[in-house]
FIFIFI-896794 format. One line per 3 residues: number of its first residue (from 1); for each residue z, x, y of N, C-alpha, C. Coordinates in Angstrom, 2 decimals. Layout:
! residues N
NUM> Z X Y Z X Y Z X Y; ...
This chain:
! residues 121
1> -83.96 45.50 95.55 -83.40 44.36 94.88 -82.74 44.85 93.59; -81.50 44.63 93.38 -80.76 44.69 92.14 -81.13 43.90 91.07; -81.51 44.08 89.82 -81.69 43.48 88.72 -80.47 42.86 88.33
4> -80.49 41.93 87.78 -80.04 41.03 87.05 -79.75 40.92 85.84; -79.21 41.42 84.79 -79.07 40.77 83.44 -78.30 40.65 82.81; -78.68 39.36 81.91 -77.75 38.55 80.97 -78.36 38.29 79.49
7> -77.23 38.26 78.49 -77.30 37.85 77.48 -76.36 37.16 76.79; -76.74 36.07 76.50 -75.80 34.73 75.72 -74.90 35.45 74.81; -73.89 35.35 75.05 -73.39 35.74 73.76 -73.38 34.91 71.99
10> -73.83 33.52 72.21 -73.85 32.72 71.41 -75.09 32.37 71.37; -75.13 30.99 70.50 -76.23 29.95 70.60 -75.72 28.63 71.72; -74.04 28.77 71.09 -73.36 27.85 72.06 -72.98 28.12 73.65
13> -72.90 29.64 74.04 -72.67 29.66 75.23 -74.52 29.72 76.17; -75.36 30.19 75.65 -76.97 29.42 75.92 -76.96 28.39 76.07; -76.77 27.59 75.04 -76.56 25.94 74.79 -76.10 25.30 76.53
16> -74.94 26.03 76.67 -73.93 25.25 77.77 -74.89 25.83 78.58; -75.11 27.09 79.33 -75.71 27.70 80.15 -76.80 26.75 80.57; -77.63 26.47 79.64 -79.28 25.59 80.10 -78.66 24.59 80.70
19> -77.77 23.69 79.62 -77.72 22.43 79.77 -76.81 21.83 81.07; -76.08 22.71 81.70 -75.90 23.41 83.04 -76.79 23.42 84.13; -77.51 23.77 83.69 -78.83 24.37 84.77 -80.12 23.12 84.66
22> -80.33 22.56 83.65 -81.41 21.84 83.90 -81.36 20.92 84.90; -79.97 19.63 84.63 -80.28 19.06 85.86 -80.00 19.25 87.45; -79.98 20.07 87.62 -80.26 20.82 89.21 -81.92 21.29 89.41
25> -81.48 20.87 90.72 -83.54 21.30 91.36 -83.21 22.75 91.04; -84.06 23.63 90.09 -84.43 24.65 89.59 -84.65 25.80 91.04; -85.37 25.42 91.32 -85.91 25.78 92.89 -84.77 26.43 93.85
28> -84.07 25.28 93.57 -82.52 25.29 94.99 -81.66 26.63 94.11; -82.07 27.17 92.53 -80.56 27.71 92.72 -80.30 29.30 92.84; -79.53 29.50 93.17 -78.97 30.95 93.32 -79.38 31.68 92.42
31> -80.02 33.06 92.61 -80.98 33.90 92.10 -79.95 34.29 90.95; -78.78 34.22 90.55 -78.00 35.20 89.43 -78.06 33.79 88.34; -77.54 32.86 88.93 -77.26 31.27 88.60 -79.15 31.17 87.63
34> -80.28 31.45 88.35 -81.52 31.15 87.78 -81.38 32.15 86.74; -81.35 33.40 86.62 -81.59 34.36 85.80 -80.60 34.16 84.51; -79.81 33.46 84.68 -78.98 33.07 83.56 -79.18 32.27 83.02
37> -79.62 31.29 83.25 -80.39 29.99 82.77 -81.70 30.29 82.28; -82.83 31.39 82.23 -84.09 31.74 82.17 -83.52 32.67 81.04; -82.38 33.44 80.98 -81.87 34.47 79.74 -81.81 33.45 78.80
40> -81.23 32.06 79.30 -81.05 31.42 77.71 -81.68 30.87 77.19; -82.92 30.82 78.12 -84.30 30.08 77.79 -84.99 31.35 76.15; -85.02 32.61 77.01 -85.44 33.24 75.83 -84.45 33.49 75.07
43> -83.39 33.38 75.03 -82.31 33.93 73.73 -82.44 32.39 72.80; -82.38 31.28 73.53 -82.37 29.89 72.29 -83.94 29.99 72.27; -85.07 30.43 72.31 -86.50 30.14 72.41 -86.96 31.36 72.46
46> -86.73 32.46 71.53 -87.32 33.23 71.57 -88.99 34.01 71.26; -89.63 32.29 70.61 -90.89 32.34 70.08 -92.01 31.96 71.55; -91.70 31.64 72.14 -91.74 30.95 73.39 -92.03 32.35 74.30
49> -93.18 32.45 74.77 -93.85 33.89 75.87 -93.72 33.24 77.20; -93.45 34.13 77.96 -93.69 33.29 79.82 -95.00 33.28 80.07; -95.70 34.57 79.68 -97.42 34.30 79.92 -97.91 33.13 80.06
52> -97.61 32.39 78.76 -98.72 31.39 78.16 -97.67 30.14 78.49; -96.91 29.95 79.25 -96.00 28.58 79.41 -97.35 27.63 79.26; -98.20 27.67 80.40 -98.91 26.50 80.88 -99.91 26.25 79.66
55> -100.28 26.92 79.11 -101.52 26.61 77.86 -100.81 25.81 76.70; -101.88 24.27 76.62 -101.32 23.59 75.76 -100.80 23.74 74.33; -101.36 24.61 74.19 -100.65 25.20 72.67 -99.56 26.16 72.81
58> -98.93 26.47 73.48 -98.21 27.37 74.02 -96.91 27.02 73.03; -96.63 25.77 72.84 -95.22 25.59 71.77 -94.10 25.62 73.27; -94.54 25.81 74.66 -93.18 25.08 75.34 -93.13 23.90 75.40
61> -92.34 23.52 75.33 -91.22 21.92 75.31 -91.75 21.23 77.03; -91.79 20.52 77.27 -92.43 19.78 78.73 -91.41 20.06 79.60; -89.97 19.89 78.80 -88.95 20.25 80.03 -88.22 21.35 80.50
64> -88.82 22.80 79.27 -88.87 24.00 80.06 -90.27 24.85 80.83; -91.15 23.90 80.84 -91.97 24.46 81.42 -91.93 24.65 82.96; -90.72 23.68 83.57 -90.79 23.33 85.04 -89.61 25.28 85.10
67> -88.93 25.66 83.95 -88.40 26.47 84.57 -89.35 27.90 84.26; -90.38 27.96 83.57 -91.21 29.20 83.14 -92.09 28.66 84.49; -92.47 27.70 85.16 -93.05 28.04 86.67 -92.47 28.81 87.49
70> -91.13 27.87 87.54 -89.98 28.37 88.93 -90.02 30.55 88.59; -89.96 30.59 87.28 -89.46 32.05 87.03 -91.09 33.15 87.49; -92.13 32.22 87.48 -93.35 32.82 88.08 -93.31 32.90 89.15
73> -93.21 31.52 89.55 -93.36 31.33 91.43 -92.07 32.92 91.99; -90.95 32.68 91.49 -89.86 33.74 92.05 -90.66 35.16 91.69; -91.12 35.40 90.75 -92.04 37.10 90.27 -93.51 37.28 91.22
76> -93.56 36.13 91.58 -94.67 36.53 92.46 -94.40 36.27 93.52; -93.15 35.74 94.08 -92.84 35.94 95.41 -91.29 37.31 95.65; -91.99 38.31 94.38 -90.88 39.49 94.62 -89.69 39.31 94.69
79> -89.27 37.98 94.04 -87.55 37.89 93.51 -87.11 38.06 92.05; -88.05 38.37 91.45 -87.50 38.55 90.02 -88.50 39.90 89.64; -87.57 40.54 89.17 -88.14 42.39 88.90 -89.13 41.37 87.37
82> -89.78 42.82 86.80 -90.31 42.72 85.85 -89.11 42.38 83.87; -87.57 42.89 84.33 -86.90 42.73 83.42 -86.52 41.57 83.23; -86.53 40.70 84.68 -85.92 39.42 84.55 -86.83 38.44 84.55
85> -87.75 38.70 84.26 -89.05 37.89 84.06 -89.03 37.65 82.72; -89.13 38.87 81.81 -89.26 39.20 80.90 -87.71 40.05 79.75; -86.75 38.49 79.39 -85.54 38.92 79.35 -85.15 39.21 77.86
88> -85.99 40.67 78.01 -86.42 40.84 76.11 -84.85 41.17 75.22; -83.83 41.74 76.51 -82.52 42.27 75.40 -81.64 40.51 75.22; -82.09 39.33 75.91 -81.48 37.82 75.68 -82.53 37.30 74.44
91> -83.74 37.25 74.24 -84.71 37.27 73.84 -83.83 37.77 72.07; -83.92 39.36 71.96 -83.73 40.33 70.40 -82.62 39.55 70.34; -81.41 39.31 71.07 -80.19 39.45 70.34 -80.19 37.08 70.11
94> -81.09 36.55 70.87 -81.07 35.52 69.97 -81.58 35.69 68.81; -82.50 36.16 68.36 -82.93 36.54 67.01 -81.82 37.66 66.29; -81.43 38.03 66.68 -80.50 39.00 66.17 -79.24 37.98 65.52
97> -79.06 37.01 66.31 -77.28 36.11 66.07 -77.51 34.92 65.07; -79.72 34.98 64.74 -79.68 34.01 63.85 -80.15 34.75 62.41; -80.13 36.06 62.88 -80.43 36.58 61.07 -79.35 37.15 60.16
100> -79.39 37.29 58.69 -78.35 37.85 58.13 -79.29 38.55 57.15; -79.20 39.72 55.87 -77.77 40.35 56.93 -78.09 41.22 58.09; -77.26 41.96 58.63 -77.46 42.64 59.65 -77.19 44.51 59.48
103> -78.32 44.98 59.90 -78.32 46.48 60.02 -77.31 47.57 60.38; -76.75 48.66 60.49 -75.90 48.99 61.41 -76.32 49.26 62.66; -77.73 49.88 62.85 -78.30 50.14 64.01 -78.47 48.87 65.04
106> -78.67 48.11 64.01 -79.10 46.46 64.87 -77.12 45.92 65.46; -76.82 46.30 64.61 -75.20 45.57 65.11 -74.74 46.54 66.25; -74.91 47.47 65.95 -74.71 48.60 67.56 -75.31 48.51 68.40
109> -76.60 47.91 68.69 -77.37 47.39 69.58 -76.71 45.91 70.29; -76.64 45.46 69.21 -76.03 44.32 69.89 -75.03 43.97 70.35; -73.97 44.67 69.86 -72.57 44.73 70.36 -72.70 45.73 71.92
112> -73.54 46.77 72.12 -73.78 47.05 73.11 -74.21 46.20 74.49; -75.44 45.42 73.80 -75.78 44.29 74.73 -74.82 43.57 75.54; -74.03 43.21 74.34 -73.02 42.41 74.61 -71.54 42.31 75.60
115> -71.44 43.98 75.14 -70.76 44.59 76.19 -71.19 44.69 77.73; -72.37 45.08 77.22 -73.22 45.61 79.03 -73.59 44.01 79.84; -74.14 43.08 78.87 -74.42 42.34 79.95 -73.89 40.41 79.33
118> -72.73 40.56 78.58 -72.75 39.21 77.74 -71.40 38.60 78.79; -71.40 37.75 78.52 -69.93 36.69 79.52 -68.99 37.13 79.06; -67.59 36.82 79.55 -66.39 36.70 79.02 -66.36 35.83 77.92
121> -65.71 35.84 76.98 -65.65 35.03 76.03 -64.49 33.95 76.45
């Protein structure tokens, strides 16, 4: 199985991405289509662990919890590797696009990201 990954290039192209994806049965969608929608889950929510979705203190929201299931149910039925479970370079670079100022090492990182796995603008 080929991995998958993505990273928002924005807050606004996340933004569109989820809000895209939520109202569709989660379930029904195309494995690149899910993994992009689950990248923007951790790039806008990066405080937010997949571990702990279900535990009430967990700090997820009620209406991403239906997609931190779907992204279990797919990892334990061997459709989602361990990177796309766990979409730590969508994850840094949302925290990365909300801090100032910025490092050089950290801006070469991210402009890398961005290159390797961000949308067309």
């Amino acid at each position: 199985m080929k991995t998958i990954s993505h990273v928002p290039n924005s807050l606004r192209s996340a933004g569109r991405e989820l809000r895209l994806s939520l109202p569709h049965p989660i379930e029904q969608m195309p494995r690149e289509q899910f993994v992009r929608a689950w990248s923007a889950v951790a790039y806008l929510f990066p405080g937010l662990h997949p571990d702990g979705y279900e535990d009430a203190e967990s700090g997820w929201p009620r209406a991403l919890k239906r997609v931190a299931a779907e992204a279990w149910r797919r990892a334990d039925a061997g459709e989602l590797a361990d990177e796309e479970l766990y979409p730590s370079d969508a994850q840094w670079s949302g925290l990365y696009d909300r801090m100032f100022p910025h490092k050089t090492g950290e801006m070469e990182r991210r402009f890398a990201l961005a290159a390797d796995y961000g949308e067309a603008a």
